[in-house]
NUBATI-905340 format. One record per atom (N, C-alpha, C, O, CB): residue number from 1; residue in one letter; atom name; x, y, z. Coordinates in Angstrom, 2 decimals, padded with zeros to 5 digits. Atoms other than C-alpha are relative to their C-alpha. Glycine has a CB too. Example, Ala and Ser with C-alpha at 12.3 -4.5 7.8 and 13.67 -1.06 7.14 Angstrom:
BEGIN
+-----+---------+-------+---------+---------+---------+
: num : residuo : atomo :      px :      py :      pz :
+-----+---------+-------+---------+---------+---------+
:   1 :       A :     N :  000.89 : -001.19 :  000.00 :
:   1 :       A :    CA :  012.30 : -004.50 :  007.80 :
:   1 :       A :     C :  000.90 :  001.20 :  000.00 :
:   1 :       A :     O :  001.94 :  001.18 :  000.66 :
:   1 :       A :    CB : -000.99 :  000.03 :  001.25 :
:   2 :       S :     N : -000.82 : -001.19 : -000.06 :
:   2 :       S :    CA :  013.67 : -001.06 :  007.14 :
:   2 :       S :     C : -000.77 :  001.09 :  000.73 :
:   2 :       S :     O : -000.26 :  002.20 :  000.90 :
:   2 :       S :    CB :  000.41 :  000.46 : -001.42 :
+-----+---------+-------+---------+---------+---------+
This chain:
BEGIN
+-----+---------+-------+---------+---------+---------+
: num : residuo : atomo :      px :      py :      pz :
+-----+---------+-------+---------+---------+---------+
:   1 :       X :     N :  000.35 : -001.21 : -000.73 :
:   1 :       X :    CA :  040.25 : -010.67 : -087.01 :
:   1 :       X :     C :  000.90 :  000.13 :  001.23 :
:   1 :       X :     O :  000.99 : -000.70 :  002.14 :
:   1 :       X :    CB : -001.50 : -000.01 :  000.42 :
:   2 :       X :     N : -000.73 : -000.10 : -001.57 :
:   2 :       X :    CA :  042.51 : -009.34 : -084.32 :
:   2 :       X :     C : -000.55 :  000.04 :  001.39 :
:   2 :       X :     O : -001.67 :  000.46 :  001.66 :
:   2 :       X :    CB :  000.67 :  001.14 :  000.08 :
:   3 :       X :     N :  000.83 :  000.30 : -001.48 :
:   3 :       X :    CA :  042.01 : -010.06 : -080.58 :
:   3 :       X :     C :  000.35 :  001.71 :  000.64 :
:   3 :       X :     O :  001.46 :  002.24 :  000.60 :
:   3 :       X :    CB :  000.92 : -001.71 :  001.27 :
:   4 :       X :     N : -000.46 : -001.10 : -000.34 :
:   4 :       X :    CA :  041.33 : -006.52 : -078.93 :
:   4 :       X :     C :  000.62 : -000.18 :  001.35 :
:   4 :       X :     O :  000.57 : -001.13 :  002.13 :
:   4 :       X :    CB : -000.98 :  000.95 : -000.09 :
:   5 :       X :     N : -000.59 :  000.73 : -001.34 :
:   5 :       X :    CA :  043.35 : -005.86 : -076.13 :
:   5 :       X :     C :  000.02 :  001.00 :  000.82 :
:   5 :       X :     O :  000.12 :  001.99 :  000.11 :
:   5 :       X :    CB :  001.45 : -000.68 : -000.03 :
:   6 :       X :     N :  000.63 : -000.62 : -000.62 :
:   6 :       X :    CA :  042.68 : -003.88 : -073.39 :
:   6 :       X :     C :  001.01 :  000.72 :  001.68 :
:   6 :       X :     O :  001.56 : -000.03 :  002.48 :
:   6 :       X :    CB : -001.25 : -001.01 :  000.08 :
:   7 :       X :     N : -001.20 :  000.46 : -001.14 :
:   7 :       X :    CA :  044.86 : -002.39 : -070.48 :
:   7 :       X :     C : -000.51 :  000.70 :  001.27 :
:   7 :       X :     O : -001.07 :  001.79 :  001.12 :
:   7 :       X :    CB :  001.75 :  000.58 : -000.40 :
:   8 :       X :     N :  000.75 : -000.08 : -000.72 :
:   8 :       X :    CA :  043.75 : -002.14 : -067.21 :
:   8 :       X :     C :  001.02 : -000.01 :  001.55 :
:   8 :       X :     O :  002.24 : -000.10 :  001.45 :
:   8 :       X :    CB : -001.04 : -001.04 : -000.39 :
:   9 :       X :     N : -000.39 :  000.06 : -001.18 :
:   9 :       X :    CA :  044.51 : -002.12 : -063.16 :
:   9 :       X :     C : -000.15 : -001.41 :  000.82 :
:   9 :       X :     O : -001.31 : -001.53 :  001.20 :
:   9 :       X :    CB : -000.64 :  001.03 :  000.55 :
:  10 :       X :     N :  000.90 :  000.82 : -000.95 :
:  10 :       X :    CA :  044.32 : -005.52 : -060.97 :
:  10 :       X :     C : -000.61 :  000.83 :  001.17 :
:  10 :       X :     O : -000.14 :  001.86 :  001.65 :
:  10 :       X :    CB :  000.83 : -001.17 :  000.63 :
:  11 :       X :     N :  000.59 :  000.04 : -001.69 :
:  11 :       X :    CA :  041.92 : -005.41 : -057.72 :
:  11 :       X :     C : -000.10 : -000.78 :  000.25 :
:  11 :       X :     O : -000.36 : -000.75 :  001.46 :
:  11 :       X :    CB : -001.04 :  000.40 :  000.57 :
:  12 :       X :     N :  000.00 :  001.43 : -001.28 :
:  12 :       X :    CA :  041.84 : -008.83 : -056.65 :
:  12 :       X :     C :  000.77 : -001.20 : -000.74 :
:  12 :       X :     O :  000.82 : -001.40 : -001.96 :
:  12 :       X :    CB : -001.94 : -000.74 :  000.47 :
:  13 :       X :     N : -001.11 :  001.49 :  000.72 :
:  13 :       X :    CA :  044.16 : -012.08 : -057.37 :
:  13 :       X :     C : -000.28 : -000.56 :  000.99 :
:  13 :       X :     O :  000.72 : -000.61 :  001.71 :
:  13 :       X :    CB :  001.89 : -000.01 : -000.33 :
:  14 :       X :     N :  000.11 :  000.63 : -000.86 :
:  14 :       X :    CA :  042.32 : -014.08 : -054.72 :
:  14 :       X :     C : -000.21 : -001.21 : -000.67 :
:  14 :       X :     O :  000.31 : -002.22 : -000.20 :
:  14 :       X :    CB : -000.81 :  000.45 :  000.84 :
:  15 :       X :     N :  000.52 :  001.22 :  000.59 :
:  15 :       X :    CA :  041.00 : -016.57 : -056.87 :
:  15 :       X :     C :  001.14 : -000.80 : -001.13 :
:  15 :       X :     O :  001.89 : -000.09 : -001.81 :
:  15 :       X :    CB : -001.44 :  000.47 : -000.76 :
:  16 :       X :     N : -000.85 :  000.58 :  000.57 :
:  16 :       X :    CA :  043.03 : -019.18 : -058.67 :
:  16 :       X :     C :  000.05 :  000.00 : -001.18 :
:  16 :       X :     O : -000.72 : -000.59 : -001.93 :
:  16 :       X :    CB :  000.06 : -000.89 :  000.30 :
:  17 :       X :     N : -000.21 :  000.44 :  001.46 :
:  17 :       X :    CA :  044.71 : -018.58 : -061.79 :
:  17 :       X :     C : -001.18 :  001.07 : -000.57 :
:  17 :       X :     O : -001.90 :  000.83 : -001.54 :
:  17 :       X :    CB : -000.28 : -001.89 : -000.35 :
:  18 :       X :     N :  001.50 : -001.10 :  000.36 :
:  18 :       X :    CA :  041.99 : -015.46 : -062.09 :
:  18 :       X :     C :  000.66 :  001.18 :  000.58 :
:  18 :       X :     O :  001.60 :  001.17 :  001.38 :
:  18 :       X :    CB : -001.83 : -000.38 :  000.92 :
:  19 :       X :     N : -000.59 : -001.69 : -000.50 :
:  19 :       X :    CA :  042.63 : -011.58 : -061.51 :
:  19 :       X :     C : -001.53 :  000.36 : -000.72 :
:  19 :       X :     O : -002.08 : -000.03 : -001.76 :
:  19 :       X :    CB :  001.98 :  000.95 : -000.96 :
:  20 :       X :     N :  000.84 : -001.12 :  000.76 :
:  20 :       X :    CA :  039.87 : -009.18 : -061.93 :
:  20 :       X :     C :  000.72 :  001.45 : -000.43 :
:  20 :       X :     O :  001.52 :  002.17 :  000.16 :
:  20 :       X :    CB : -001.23 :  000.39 :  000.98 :
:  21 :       X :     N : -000.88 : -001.44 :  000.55 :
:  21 :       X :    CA :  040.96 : -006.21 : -063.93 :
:  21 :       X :     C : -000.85 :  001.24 :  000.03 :
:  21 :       X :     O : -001.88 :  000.79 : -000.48 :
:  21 :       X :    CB :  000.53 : -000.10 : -001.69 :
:  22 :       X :     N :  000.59 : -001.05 :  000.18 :
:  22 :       X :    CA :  039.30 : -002.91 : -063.87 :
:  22 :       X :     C :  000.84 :  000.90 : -001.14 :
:  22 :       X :     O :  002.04 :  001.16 : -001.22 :
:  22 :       X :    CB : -000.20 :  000.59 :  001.34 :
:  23 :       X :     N : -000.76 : -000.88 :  001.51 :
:  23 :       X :    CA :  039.89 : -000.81 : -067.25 :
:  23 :       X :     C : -000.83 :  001.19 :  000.04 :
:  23 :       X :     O : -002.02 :  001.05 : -000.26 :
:  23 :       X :    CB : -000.19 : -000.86 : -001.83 :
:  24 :       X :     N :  000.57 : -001.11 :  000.52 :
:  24 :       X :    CA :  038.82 :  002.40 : -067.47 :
:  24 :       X :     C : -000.30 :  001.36 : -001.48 :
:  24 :       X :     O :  000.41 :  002.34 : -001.71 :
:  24 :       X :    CB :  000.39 :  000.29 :  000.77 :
:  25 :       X :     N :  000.24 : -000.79 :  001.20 :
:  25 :       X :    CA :  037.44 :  004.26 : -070.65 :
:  25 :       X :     C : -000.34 :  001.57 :  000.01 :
:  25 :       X :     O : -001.23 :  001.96 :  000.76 :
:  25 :       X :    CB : -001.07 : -000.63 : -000.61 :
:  26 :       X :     N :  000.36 : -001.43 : -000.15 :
:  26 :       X :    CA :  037.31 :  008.03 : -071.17 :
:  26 :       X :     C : -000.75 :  000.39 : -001.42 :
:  26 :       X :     O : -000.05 :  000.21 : -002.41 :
:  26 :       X :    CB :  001.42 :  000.97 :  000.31 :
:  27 :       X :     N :  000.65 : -000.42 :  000.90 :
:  27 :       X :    CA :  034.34 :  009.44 : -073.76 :
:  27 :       X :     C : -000.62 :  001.39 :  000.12 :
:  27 :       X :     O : -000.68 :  001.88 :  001.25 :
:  27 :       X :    CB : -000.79 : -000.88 : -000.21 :
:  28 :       X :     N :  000.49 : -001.09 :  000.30 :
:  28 :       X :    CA :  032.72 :  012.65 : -075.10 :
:  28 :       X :     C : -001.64 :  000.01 :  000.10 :
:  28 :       X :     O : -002.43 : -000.33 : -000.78 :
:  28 :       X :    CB :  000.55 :  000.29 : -001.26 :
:  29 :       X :     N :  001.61 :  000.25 :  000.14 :
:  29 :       X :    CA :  029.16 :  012.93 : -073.71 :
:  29 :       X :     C : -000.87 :  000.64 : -001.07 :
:  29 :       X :     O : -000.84 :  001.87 : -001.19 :
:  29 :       X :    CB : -000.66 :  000.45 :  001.24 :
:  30 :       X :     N :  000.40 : -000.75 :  001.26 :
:  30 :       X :    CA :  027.20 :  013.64 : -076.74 :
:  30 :       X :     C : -000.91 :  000.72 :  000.11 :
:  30 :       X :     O : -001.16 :  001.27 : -000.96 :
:  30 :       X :    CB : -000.31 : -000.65 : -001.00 :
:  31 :       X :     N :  000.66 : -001.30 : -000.20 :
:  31 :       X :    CA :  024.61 :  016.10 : -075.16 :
:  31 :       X :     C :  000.91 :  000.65 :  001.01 :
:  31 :       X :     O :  000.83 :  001.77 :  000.51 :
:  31 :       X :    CB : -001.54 : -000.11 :  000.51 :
:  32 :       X :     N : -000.10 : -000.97 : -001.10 :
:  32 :       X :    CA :  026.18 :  017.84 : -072.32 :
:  32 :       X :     C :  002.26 :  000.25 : -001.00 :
:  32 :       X :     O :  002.63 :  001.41 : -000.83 :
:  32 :       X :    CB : -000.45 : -001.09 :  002.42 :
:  33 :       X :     N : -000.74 :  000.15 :  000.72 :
:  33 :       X :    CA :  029.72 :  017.50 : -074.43 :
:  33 :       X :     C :  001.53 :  000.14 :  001.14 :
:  33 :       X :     O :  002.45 :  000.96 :  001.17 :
:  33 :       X :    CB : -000.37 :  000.98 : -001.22 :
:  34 :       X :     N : -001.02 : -000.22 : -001.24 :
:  34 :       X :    CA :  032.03 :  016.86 : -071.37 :
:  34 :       X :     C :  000.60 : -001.42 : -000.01 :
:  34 :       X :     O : -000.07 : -002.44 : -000.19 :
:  34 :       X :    CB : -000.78 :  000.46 :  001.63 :
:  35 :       X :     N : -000.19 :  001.24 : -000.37 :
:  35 :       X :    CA :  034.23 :  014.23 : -070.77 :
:  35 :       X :     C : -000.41 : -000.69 :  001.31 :
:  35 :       X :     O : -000.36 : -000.19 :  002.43 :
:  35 :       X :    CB :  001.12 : -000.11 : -000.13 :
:  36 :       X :     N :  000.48 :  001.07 : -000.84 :
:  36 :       X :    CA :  033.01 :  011.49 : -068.88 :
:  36 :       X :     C :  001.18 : -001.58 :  000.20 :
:  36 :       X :     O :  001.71 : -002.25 : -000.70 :
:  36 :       X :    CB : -001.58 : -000.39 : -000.81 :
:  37 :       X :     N : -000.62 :  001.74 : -000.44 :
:  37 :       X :    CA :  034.86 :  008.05 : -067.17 :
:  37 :       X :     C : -000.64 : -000.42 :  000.37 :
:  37 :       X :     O : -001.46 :  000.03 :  001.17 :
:  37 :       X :    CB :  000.97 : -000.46 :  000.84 :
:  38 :       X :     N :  000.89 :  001.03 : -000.50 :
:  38 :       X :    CA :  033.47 :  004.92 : -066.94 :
:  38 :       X :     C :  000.79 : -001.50 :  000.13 :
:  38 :       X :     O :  001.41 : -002.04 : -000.79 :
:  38 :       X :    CB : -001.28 : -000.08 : -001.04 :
:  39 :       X :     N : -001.28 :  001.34 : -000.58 :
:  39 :       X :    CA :  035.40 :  001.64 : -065.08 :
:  39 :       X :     C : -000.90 : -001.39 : -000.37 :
:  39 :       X :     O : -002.05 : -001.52 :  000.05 :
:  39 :       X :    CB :  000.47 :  000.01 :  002.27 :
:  40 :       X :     N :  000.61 :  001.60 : -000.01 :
:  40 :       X :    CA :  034.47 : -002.22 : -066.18 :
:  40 :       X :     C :  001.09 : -000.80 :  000.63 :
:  40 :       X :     O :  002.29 : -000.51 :  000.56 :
:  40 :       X :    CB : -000.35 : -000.70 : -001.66 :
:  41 :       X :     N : -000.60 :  000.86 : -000.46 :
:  41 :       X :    CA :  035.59 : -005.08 : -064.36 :
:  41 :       X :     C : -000.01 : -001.39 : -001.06 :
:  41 :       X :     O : -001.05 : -001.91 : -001.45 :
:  41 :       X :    CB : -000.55 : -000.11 :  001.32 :
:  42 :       X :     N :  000.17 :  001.14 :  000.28 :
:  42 :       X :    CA :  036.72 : -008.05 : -066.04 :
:  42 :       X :     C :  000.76 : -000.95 :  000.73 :
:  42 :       X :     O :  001.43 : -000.64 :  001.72 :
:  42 :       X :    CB :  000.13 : -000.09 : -001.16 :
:  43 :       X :     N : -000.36 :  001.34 : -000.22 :
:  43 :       X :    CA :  037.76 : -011.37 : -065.48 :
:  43 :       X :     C :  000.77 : -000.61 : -000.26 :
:  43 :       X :     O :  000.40 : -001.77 : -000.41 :
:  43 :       X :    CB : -000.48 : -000.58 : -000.21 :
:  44 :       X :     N : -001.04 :  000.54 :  000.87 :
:  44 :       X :    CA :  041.09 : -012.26 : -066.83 :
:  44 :       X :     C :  000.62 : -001.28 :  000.47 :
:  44 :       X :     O :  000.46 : -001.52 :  001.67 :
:  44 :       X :    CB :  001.06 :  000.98 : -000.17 :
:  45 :       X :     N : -000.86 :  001.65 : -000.12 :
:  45 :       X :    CA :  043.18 : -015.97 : -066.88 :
:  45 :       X :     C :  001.21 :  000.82 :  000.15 :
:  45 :       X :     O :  001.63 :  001.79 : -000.48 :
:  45 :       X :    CB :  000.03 : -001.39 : -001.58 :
:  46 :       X :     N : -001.41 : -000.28 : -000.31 :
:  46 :       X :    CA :  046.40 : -015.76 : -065.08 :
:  46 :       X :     C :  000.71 : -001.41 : -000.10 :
:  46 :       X :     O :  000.62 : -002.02 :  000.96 :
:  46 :       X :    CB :  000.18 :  000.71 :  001.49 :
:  47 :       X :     N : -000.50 :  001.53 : -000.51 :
:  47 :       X :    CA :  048.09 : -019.16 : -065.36 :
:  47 :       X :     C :  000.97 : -000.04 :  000.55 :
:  47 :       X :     O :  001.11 : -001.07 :  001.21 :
:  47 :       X :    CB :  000.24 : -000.97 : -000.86 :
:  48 :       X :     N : -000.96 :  000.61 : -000.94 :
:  48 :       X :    CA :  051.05 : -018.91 : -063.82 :
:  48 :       X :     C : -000.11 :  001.34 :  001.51 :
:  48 :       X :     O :  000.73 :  001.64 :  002.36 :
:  48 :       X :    CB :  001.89 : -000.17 : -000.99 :
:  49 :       X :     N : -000.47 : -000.83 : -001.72 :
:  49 :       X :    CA :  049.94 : -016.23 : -060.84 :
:  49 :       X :     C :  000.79 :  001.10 : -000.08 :
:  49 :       X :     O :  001.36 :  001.34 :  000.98 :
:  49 :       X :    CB :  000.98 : -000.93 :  001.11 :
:  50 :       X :     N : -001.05 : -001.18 :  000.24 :
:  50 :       X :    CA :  051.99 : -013.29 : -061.94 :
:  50 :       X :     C : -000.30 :  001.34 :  000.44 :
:  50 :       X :     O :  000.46 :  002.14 :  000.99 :
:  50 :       X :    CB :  000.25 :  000.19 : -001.40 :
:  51 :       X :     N :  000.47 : -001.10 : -000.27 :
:  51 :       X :    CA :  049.50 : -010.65 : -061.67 :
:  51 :       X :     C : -000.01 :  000.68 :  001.73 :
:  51 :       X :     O : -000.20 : -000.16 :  002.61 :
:  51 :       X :    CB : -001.26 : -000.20 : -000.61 :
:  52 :       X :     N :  000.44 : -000.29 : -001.55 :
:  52 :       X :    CA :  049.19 : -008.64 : -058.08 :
:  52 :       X :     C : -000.68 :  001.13 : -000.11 :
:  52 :       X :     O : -000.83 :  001.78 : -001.14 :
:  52 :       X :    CB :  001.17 :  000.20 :  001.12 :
:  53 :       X :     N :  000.83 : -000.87 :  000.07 :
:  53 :       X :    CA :  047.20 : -006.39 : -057.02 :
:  53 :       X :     C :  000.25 :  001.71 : -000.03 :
:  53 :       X :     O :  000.79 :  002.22 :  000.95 :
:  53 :       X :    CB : -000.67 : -000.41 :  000.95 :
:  54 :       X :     N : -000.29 : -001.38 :  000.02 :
:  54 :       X :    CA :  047.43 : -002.65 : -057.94 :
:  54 :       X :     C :  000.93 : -000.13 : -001.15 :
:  54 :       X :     O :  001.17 :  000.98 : -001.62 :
:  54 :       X :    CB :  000.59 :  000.67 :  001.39 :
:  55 :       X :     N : -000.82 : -000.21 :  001.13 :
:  55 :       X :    CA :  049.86 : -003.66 : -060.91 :
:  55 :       X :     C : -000.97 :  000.86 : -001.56 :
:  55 :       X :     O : -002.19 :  000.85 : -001.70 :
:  55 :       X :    CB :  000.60 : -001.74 : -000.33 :
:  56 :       X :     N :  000.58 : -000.37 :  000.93 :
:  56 :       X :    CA :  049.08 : -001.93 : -064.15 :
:  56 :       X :     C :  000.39 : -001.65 : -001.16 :
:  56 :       X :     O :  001.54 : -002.09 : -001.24 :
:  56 :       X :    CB :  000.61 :  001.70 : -000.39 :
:  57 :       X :     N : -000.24 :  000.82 :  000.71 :
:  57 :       X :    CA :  048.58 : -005.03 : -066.72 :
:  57 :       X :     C : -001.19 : -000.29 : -001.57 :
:  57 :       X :     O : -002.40 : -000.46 : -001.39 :
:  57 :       X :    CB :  000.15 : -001.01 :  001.06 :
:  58 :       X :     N : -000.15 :  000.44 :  001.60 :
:  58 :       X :    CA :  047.89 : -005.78 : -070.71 :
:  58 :       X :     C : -001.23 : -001.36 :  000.35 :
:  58 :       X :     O : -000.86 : -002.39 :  000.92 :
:  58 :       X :    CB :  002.11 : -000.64 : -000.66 :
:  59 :       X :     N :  000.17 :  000.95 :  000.29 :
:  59 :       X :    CA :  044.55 : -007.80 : -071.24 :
:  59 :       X :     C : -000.64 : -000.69 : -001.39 :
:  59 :       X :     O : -001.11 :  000.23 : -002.07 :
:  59 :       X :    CB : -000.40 : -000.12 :  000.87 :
:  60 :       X :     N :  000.08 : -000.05 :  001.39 :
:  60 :       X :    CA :  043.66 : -009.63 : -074.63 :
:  60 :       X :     C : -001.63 : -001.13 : -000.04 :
:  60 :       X :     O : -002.09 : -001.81 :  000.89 :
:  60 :       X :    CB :  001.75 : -000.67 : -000.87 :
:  61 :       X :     N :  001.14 :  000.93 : -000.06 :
:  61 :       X :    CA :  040.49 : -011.58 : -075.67 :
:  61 :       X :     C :  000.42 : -001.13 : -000.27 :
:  61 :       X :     O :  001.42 : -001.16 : -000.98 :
:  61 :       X :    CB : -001.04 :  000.25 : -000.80 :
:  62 :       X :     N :  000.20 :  001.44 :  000.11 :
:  62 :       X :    CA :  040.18 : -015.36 : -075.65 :
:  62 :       X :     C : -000.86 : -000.72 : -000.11 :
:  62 :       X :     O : -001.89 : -000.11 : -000.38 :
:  62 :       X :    CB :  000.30 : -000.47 :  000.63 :
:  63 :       X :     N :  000.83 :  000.91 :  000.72 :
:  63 :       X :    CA :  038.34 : -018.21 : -076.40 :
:  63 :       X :     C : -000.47 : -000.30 :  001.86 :
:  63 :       X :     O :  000.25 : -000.26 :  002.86 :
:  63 :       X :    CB :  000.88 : -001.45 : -001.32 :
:  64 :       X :     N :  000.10 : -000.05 : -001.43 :
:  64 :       X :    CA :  036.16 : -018.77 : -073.26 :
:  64 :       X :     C :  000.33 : -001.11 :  001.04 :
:  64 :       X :     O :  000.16 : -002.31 :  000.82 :
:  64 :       X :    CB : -001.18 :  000.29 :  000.20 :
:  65 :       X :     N : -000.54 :  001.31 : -001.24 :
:  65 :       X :    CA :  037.40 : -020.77 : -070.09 :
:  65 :       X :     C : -000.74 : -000.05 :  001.11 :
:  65 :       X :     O : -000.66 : -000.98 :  001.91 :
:  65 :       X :    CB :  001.51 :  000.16 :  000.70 :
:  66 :       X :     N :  001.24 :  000.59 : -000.71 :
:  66 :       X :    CA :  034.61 : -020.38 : -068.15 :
:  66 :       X :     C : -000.97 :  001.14 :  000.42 :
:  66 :       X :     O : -000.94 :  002.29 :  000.00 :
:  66 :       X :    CB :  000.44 : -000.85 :  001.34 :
:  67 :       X :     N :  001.28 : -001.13 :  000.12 :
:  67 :       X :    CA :  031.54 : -018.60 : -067.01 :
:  67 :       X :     C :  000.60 :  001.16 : -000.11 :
:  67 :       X :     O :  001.05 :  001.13 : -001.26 :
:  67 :       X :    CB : -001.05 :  000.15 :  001.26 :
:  68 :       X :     N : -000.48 : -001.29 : -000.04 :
:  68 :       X :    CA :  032.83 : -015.41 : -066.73 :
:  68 :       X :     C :  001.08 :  000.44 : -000.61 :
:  68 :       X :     O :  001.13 :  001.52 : -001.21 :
:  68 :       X :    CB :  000.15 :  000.29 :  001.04 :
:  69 :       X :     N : -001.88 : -000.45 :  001.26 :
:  69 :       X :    CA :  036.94 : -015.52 : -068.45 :
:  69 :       X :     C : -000.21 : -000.14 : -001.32 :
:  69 :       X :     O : -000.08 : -001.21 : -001.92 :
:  69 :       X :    CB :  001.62 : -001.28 :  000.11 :
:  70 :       X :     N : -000.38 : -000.10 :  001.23 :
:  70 :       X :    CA :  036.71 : -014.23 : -071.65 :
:  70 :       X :     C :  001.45 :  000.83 : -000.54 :
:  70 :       X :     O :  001.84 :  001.21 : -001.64 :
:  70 :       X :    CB : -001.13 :  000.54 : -000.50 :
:  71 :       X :     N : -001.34 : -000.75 :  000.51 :
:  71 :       X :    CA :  040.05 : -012.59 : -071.31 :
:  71 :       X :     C :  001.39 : -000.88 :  000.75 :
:  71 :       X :     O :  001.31 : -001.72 :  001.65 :
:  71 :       X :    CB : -000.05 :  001.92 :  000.59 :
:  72 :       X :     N : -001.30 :  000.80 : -000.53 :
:  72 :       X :    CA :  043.73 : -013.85 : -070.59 :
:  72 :       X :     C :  000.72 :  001.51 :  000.00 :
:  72 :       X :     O :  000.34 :  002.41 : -000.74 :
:  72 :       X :    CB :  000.80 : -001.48 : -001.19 :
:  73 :       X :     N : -001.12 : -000.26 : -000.32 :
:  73 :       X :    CA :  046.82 : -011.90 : -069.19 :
:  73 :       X :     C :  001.02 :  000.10 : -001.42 :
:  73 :       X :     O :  001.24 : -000.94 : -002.04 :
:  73 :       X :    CB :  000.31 : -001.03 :  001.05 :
:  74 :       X :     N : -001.16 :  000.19 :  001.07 :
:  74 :       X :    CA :  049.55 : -010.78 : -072.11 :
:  74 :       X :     C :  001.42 : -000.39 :  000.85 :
:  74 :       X :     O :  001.85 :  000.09 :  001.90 :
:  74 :       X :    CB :  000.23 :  001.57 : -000.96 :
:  75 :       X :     N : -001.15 :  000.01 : -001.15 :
:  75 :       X :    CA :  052.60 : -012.08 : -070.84 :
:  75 :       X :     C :  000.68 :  001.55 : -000.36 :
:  75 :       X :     O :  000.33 :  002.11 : -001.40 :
:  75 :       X :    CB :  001.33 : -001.54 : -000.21 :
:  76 :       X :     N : -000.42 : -001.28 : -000.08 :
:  76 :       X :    CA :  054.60 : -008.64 : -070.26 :
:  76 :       X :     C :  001.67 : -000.75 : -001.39 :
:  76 :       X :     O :  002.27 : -001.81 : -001.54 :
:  76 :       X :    CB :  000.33 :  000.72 :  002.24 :
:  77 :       X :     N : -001.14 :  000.24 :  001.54 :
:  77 :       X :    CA :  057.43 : -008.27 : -073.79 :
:  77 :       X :     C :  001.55 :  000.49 :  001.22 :
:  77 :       X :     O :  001.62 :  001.53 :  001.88 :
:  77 :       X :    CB : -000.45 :  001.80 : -002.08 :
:  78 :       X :     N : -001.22 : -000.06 : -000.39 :
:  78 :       X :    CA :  061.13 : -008.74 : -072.22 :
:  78 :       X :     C :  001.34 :  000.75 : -000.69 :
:  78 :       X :     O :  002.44 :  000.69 : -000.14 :
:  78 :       X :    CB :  000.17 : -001.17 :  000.11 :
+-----+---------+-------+---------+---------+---------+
């Protein structure tokens, strides 16, 4: 099964080897029939520190690394 992958904004790289990402989704409200946005924060693995804040960045699912990181960082394609 493929890992979905998700692309999103950092807001914080305070924590080590961690970035929270905010991703935002756009849907069709199914009574009022308007689009609607709605922002989740996750939790992504940075291992080498790359991410900063306000970058736009690529994240993918993983196998979990701890309470909260179920996602990792794609490295960016060269």
């Amino acid at each position: 099964m493929p890992k979905r992958i998700l692309q999103g904004v950092v807001v914080s790289d305070k924590q080590h080897k961690t970035v929270v990402v905010r991703v935002e989704r756009t849907f069709l409200h199914p009574l009022l029939r308007k689009t609607v946005r709605r922002t989740k924060k996750y939790h992504a693995h940075d291992e080498n520190g790359v991410a900063k804040v306000g970058e736009r960045v690529q994240i993918q699912e993983c196998a979990p690394k701890s309470k909260l990181k179920r996602w990792e960082i794609v490295p960016a394609q060269a």
